[in-house]
N, C-alpha and C positions, 0 to 999 in steps of 0.2 A: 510730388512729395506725399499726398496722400495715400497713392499708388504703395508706395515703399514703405509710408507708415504701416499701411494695414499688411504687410509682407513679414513685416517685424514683425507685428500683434500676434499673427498666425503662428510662427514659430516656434518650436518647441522649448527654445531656450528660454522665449518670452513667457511663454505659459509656466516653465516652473517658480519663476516671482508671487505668481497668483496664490492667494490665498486656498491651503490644502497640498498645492502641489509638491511641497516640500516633501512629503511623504513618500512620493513619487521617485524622488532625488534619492532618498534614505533606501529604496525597495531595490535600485538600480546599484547600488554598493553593495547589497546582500546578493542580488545576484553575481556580480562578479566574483565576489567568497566563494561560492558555490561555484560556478566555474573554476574558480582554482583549486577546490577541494576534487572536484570530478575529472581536469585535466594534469593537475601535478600528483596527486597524491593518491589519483586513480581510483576514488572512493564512490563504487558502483556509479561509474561514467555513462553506463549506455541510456540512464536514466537523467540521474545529477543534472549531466550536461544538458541534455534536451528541458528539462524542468525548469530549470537556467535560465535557457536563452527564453523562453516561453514566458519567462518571470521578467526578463528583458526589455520584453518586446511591449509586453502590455500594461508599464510603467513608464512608456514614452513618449509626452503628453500630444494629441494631436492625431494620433498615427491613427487612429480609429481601431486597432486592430480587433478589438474585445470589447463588445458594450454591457457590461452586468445586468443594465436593466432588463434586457430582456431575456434575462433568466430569473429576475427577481421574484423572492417568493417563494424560490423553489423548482418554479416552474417554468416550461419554456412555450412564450408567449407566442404561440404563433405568428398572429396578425401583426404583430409589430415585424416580424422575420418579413412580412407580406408589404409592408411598407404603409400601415394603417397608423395614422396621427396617433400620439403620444394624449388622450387628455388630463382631465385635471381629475376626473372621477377614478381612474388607472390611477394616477397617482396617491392621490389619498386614500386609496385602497390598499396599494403598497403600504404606505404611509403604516398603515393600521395594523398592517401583518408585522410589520418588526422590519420591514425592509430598513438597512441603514440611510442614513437623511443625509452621507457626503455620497452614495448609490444616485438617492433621489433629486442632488443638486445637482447631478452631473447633463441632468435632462429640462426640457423644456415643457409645457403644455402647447399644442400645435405640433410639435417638432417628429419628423419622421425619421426613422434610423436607419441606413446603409449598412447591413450585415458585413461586418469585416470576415478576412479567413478564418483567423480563432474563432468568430463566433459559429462558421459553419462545422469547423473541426471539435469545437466542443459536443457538438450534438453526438455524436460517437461515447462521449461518458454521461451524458445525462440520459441517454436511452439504453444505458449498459453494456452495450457493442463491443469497446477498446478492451475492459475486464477480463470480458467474455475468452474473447481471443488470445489474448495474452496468457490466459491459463491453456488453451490447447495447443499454443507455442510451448509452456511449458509442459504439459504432460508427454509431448513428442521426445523431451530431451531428458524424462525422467525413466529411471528406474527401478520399476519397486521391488523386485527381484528381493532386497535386504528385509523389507517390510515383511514378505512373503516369508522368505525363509524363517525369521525370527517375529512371529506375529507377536509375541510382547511386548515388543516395540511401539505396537499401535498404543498403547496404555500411557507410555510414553510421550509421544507426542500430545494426547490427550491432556496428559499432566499439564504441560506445558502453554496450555492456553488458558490455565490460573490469572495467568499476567491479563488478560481478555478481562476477566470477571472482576476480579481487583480492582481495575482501574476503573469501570463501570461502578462500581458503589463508591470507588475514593470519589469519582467526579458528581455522583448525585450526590454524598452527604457533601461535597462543596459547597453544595447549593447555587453553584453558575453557573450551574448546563439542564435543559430539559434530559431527560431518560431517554429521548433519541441522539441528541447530540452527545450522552455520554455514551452511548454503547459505539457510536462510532470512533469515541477518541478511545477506549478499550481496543478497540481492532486493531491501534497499532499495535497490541501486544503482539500477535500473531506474528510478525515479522514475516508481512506479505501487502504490500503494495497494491498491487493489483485487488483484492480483496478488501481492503480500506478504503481504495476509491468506490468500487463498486458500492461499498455498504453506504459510505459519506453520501453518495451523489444519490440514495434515495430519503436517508434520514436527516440529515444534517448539511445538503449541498452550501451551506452560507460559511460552513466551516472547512470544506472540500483544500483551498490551500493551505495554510496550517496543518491538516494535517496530512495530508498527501508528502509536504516536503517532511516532517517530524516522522513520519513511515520511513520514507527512503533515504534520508542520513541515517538514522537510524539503524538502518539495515545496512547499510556502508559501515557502520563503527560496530558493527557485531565481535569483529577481533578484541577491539579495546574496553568495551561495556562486559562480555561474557567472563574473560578468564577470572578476573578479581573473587567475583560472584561463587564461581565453580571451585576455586584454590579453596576460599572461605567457608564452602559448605561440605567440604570433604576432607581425608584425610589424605595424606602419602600414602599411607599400604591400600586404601583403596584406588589411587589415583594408579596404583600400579600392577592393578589389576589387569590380567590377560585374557582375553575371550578366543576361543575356539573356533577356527574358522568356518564360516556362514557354509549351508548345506548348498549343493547347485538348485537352481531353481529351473521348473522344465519349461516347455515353450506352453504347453497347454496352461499352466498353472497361472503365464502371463499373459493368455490371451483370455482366462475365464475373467481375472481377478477384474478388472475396471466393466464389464458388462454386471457383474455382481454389485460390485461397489455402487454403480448407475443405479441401479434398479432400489439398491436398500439404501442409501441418501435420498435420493430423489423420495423415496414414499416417506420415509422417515423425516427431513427436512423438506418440504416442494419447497421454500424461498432459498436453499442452497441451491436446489439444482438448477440453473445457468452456469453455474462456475464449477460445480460437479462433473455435469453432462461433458461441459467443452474438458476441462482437465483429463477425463477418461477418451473422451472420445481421441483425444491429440495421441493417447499412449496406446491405445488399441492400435491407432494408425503403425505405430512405432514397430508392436507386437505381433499385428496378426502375418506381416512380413508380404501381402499382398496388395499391398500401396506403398511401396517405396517412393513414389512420386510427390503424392500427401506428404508423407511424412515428411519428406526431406524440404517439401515448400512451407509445409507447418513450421519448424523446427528454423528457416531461414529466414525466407524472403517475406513472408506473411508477417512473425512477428518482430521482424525488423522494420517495418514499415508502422505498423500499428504501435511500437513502441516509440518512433517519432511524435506521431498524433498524438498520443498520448501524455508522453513529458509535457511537450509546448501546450497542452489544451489545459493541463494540470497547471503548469506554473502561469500562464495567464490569468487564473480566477487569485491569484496574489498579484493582488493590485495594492497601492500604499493602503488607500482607505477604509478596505477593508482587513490587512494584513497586519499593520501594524498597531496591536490593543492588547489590554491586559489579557484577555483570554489567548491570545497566541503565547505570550510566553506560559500561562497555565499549561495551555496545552502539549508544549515542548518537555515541560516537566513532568507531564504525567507518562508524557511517551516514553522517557527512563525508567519508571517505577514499573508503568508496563515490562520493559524487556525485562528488569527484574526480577519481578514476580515469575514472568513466563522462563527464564532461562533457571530459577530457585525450585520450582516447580516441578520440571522433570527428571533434575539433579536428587531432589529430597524423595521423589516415586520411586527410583532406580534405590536407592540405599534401604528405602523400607521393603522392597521389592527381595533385597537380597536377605534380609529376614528368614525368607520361606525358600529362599532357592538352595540347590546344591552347586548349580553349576552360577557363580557369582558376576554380577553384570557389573564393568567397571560404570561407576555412576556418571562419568564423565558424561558419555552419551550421552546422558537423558537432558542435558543443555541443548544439544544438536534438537529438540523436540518444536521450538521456534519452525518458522520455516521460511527461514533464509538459506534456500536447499542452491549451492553445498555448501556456502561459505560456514554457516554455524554445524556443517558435517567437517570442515576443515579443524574448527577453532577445537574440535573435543579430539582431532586428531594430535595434533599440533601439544596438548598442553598434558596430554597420555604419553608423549614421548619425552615431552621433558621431567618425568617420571620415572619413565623407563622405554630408556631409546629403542627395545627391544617391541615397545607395545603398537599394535597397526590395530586402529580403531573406526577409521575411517571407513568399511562396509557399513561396521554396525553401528556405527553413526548415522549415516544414510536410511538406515529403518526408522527411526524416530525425526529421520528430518523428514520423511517423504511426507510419513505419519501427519505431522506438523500441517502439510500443507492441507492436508484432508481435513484436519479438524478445525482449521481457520476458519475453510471455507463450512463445514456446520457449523461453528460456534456464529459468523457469520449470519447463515439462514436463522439462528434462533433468535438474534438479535433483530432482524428485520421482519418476523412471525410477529415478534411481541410489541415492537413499537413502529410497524412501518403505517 
């Protein structure tokens, strides 16, 4: 009888009774949300779903998969990875840093910890690794071709990470975020994932789920968050504006442009260049036409694989205890006033833009400045034709989205210069 008591006790149904684990229960119902948002409704799935099940896994009381504490603080404790006692000095050290106290119950003094998978596979975002790569996945599958031809565009996208800064002073005059913890909930504005983990997972890794998921729903609802915004900031006779089609762009002009770009972000931001460096170097791959092999494992099988690790590593560090609190729903909130700002921003530059122009930019674009490259290149295509079904916006949209991405990833580096 004993035998089978303690078989109960162990189990995971038994442990969600226990005091706290309710939470656990509550985190496990958000993820299934989220699965159904990512498999019925197809709201950037190759993400969603992995974040998901990652969010799943490590809300299932017992399973070991993900032990927070030894990333507690911030940091990742080696000796504890090494299988070195847990003591009581460690802990009321934590204690002292702000580490959360349902973190610190979850462990013992004596006690040694067994590194589950998640917590090997986290190590890939807390050394910046997952980020890295994920952007030279995407600069293989991008083109900036648009950007080149119509370099105003860059101005645009510039615009567009307003929503970055905005939310960075809305979050410090809140007064309930330190100035690193807000500049990483601003980087949702950016509408780039990939570059919100990287920035969270140096300044702010205690906030790392929150807003990881508040990035990429986010980026999933860019259809439904942008048009209102763009209708409301613009007129019909501008909305029905025609642009001229984009000039060809040559091959030299795409093999100089990301060796240029390296060199002057990199000296200009160093804390952007990792996500700089890898972004160009993935598109060089693409451009200079003598690694088709690269490119095409870049572009695939690389950030297919890294985009696994990456969801489930993400949705792991949303565990109930630390997931569910008043600053998570803050933070959800401010992640809209972000896209906001950021999609009002490139919108209101394109219209003061056309002030001084002769040949007139439909303002639509400058929404696409975001870079949720190409969905928010879709959304200004999409909303120019229901204006005038005659209008194809979608190259020159793609300039200010590429734009977008470039300037996440500096507005990023300035962010982590000033408060890392």
């Amino acid at each position: 009888m004993e035998a089978i008591l303690n078989f109960l006790q162990s189990s995971g149904f038994y442990q969600f009774s226990q005091n706290g684990n309710w939470k656990s229960l509550v985190m496990i119902g958000v993820a299934c949300v989220l699965l159904y948002l990512g498999i019925v409704k197809k709201f950037e799935p190759l993400l969603l779903v992995t974040i998901a099940f990652g969010m799943l896994l490590t809300n299932l009381p017992g399973a070991g998969m993900f032990h927070e504490i030894l990333f507690a603080g911030g940091h990742i404790h080696w000796d504890l990875f090494g299988g070195a006692p847990i003591t009581a000095q460690f802990l009321a050290e934590m204690k002292a840093s702000g580490v959360a106290d349902a973190v610190l119950s979850a462990v013992t003094a004596g006690e040694s910890i067994t590194p589950g998978l998640v917590d090997v596979l986290y190590l890939g975002i807390k050394l910046g690794i997952y980020p890295c790569l994920i952007f030279m996945g995407v600069g293989a599958m991008t083109d900036f071709g648009p950007l080149i031809a119509n370099p105003k565009s860059l101005l645009l996208g510039a615009a567009a990470q307003l929503g970055i800064f905005m939310t960075f002073v809305g979050c410090r005059l809140s007064g309930l975020f330190t100035a690193a913890q807000a500049g990483s909930i601003g980087i949702i504005g950016g509408a780039d994932g990939p570059t919100a983990i990287f920035v969270t997972s140096r300044l702010a890794p205690e906030l790392l789920g929150p807003i990881a998921v508040a990035a990429y729903s986010y980026m999933a609802l860019v259809p439904v968050i942008q048009p209102p915004i763009m209708r409301l900031l613009t007129t019909e006779k501008e909305r029905k504006i025609v642009m001229k089609p984009l000039r060809e762009v040559s091959k030299k002009e795409k093999i100089i442009f990301p060796i240029v770009v390296t060199i002057f972000v990199a000296l200009l931001v160093p804390s952007a260049a990792p996500l700089i460096v890898c972004l160009m170097l993935g598109n060089l791959f693409r451009e200079c036409g003598v690694v088709d092999r690269l490119s095409k494992t870049v572009q695939n099988e690389l950030i297919n694989i890294v985009t696994i690790f990456l969801g489930v590593s993400v949705g792991a560090t949303a565990t109930g205890a630390t997931f569910l609190s008043g600053r998570t729903l803050v933070i959800m909130a401010m992640g809209v006033v972000a896209f906001g700002f950021g999609t009002a921003g490139g919108v209101l530059l394109a219209k003061f833009m056309n002030l001084f122009l002769k040949e007139k930019i439909n303002p639509l674009i400058g929404s696409a400045g975001v870079s949720a490259v190409p969905m928010a290149a879709r959304v200004s295509q999409v909303e120019g034709q229901k204006a005038n079904p005659g209008n194809f916006l979608l190259m020159h949209a793609m300039g200010p989205n590429v734009a977008g991405v470039i300037g996440s990833a500096i507005a990023a580096g300035v962010l982590m210069s000033l408060f890392g």
